[in-house]
SESE-872022 format. One record per residue: residue number from 1; residue in three letters; chain; y, x, z of N, C-alpha, C, CB in turn. Coordinates in Angstrom, 1 decimal, padded with zeros to 4 digits. Glycine has a CB too. Layout:
BEGIN
i|aa|ch|n_yy|n_xx|n_zz|ca_yy|ca_xx|ca_zz|c_yy|c_xx|c_zz|cb_yy|cb_xx|cb_zz
NUM|ALA|A|Y|X|Z|Y|X|Z|Y|X|Z|Y|X|Z .
...
This chain:
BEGIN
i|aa|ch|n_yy|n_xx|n_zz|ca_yy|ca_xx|ca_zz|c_yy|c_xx|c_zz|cb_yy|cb_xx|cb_zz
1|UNK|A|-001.2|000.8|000.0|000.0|000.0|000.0|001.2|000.9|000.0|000.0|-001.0|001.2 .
2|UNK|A|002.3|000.7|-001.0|003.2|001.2|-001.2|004.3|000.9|000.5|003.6|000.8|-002.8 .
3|UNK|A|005.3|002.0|000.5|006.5|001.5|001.6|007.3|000.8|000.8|007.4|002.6|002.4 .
4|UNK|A|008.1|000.3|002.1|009.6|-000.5|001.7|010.4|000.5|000.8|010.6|-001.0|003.3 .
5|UNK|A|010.6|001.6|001.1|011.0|002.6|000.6|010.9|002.7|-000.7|010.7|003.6|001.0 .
6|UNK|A|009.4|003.6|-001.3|009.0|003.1|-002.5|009.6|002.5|-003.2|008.2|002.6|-002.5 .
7|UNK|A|009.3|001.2|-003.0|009.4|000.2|-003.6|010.9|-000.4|-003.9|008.6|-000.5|-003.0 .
8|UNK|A|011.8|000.3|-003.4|013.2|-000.3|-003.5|013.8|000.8|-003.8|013.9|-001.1|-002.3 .
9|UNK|A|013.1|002.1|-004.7|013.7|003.7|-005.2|014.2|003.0|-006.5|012.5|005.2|-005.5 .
10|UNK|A|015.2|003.3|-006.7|015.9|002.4|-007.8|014.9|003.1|-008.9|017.8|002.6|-008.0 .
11|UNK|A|014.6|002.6|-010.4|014.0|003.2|-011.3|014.6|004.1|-012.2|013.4|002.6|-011.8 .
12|UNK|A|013.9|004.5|-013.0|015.1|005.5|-014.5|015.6|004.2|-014.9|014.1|006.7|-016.4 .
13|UNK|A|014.6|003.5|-015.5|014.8|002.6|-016.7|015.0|000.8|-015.6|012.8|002.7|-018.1 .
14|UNK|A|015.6|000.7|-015.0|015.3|-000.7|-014.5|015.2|-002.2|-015.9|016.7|-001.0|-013.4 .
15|UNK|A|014.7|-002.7|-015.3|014.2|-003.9|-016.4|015.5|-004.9|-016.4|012.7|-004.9|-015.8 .
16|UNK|A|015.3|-005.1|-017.1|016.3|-006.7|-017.8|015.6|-007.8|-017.5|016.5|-006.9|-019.6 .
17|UNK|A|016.3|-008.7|-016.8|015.2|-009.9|-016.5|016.5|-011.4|-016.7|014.3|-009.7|-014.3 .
18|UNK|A|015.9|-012.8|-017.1|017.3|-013.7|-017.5|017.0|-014.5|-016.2|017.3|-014.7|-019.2 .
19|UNK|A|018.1|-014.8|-015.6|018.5|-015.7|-014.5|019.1|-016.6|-015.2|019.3|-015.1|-013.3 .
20|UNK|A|017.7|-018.0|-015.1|018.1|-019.5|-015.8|018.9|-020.0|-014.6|016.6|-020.7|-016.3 .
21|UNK|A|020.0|-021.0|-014.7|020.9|-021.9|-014.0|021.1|-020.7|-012.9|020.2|-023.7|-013.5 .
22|UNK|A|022.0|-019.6|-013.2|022.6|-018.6|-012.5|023.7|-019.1|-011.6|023.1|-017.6|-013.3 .
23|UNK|A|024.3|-020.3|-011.9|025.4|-020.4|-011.0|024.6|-021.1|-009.7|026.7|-021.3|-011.6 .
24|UNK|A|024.6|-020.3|-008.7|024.2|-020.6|-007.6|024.5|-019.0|-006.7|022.7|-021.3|-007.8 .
25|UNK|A|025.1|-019.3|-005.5|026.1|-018.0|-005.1|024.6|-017.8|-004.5|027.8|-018.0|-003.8 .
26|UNK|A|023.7|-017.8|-004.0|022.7|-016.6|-003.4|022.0|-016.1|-004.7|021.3|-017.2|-002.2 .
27|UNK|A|022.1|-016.7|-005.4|020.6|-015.9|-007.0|022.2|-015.0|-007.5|019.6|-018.0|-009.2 .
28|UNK|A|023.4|-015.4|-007.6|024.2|-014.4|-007.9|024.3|-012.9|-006.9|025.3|-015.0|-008.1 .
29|UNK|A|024.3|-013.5|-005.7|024.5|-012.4|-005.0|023.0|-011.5|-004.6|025.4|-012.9|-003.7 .
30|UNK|A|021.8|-011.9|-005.2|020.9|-011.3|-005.2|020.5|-010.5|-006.2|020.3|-011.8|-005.0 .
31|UNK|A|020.7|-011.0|-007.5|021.2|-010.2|-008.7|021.9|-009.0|-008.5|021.9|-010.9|-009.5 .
32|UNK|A|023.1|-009.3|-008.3|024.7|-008.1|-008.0|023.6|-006.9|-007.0|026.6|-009.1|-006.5 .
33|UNK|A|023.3|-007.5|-005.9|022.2|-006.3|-004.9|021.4|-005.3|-005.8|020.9|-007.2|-003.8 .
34|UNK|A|020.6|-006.3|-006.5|019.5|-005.8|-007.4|019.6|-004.8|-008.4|019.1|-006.9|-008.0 .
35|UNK|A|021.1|-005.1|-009.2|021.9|-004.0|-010.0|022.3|-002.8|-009.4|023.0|-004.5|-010.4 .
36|UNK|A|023.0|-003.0|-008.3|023.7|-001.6|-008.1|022.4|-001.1|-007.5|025.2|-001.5|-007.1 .
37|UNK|A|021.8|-001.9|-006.5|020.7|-001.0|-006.3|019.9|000.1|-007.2|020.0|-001.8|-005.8 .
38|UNK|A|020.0|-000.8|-008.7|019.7|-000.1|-009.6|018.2|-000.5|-010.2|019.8|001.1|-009.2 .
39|UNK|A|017.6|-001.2|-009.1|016.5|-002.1|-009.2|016.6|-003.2|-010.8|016.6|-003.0|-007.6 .
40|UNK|A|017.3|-003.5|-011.1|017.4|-004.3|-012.3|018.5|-004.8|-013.0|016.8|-005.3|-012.0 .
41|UNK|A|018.9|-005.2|-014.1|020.1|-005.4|-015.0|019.7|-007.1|-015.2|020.2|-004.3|-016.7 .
42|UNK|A|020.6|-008.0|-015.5|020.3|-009.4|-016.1|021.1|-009.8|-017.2|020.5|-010.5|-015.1 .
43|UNK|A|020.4|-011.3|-017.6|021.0|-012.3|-018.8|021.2|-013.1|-017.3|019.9|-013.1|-020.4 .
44|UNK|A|022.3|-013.3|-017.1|022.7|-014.8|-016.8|022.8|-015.9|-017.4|023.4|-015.0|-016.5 .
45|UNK|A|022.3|-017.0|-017.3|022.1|-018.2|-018.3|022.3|-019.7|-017.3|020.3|-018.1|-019.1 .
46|UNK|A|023.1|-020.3|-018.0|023.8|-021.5|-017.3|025.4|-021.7|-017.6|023.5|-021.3|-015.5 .
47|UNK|A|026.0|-022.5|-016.2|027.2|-022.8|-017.0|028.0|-021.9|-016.7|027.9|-024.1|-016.9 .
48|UNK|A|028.3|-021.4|-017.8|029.6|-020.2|-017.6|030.5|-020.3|-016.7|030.3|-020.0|-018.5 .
49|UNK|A|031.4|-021.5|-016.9|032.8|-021.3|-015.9|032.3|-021.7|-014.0|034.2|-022.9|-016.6 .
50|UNK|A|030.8|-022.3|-014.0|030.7|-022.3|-012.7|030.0|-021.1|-012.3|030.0|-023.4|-012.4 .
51|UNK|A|029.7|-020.2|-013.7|029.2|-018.9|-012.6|030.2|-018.1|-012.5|027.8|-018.0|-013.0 .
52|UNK|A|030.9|-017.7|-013.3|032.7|-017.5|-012.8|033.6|-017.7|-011.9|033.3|-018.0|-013.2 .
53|UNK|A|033.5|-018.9|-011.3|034.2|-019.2|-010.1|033.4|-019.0|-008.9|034.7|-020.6|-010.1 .
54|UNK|A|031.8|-019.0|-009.2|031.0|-018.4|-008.1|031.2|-017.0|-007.8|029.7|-018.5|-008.3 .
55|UNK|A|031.2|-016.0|-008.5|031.2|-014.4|-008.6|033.0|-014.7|-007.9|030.7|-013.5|-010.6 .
56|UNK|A|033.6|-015.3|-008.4|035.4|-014.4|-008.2|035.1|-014.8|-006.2|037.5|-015.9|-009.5 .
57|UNK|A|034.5|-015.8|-006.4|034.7|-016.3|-004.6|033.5|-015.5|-004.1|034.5|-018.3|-004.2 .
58|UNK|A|032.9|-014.8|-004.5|031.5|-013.9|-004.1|032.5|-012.2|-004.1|029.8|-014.1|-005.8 .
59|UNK|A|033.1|-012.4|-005.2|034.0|-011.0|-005.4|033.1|-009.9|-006.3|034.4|-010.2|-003.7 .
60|UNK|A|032.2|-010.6|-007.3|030.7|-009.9|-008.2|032.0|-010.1|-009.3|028.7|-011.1|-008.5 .
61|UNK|A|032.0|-008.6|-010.0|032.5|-008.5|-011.2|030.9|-009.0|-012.3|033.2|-006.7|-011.3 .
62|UNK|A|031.5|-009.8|-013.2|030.5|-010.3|-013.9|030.1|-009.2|-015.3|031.1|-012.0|-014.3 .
63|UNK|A|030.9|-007.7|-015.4|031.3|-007.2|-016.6|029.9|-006.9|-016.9|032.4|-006.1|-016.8 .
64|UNK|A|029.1|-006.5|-015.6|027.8|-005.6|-016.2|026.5|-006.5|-017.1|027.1|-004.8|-014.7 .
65|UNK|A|027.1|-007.8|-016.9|026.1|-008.6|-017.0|026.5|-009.1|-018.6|026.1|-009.8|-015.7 .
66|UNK|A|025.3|-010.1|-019.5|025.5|-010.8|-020.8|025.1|-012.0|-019.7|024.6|-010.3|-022.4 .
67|UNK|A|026.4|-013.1|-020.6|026.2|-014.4|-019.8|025.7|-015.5|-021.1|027.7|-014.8|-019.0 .
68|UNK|A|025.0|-016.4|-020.7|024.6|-017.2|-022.2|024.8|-018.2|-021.3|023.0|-017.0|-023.3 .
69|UNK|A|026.1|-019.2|-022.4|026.2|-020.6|-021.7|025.1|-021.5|-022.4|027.8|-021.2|-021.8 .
70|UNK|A|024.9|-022.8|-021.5|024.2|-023.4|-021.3|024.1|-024.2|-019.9|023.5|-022.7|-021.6 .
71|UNK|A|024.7|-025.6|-020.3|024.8|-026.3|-019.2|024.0|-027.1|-018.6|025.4|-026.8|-019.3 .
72|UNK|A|023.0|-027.3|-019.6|022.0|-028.2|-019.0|020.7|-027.2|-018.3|021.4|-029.2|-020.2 .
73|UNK|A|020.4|-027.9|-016.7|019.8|-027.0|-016.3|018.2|-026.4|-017.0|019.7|-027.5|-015.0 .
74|UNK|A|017.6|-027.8|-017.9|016.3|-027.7|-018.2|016.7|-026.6|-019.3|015.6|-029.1|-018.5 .
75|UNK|A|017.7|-026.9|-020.3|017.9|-026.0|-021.2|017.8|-024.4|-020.9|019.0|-026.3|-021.6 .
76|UNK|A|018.6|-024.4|-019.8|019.1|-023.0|-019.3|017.7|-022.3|-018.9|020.3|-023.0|-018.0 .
77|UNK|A|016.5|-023.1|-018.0|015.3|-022.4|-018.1|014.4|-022.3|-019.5|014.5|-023.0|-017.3 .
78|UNK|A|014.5|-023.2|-020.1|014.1|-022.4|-022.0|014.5|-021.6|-022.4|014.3|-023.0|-023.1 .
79|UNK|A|015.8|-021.3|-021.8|016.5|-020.5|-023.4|016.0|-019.1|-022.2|019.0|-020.9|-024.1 .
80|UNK|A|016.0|-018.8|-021.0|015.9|-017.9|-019.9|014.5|-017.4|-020.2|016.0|-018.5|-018.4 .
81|UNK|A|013.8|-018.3|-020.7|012.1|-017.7|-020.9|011.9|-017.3|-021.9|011.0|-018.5|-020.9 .
């Protein structure tokens, strides 16, 4: 069994992974962790201007990220998969 350590050594290459219906302030602010940690990069997918006003009131610069709008939630998990 690997440690906590291990397992949270940020990688060379971290993975790209898409966060469907992103506006929601804990999946954003778990993401933002996940990046700098270096652990991983994302597609955010959902509605744009509400994950915008989430990050400015979170204080998450959104630059590192590609955002794909998409307002409907069922959509936003299709287009994420």
């Amino acid at each position: 069994m690997r440690s906590l350590d291990a397992i949270m050594t940020p990688y060379a290459h971290p993975r790209t992974i898409a966060v469907a219906v992103a506006q929601d302030a804990p999946v954003l602010s778990a993401i933002d962790s996940a990046r700098r940690m270096g652990l991983a990069n994302a597609i955010l997918v959902g509605d744009i201007p509400s994950i915008t006003q989430i990050a400015q009131e979170l204080n998450i610069s959104l630059d590192p990220y590609t955002l794909v709008q998409e307002s409907d939630e069922v959509e936003a998990c299709k287009t994420a998969v």
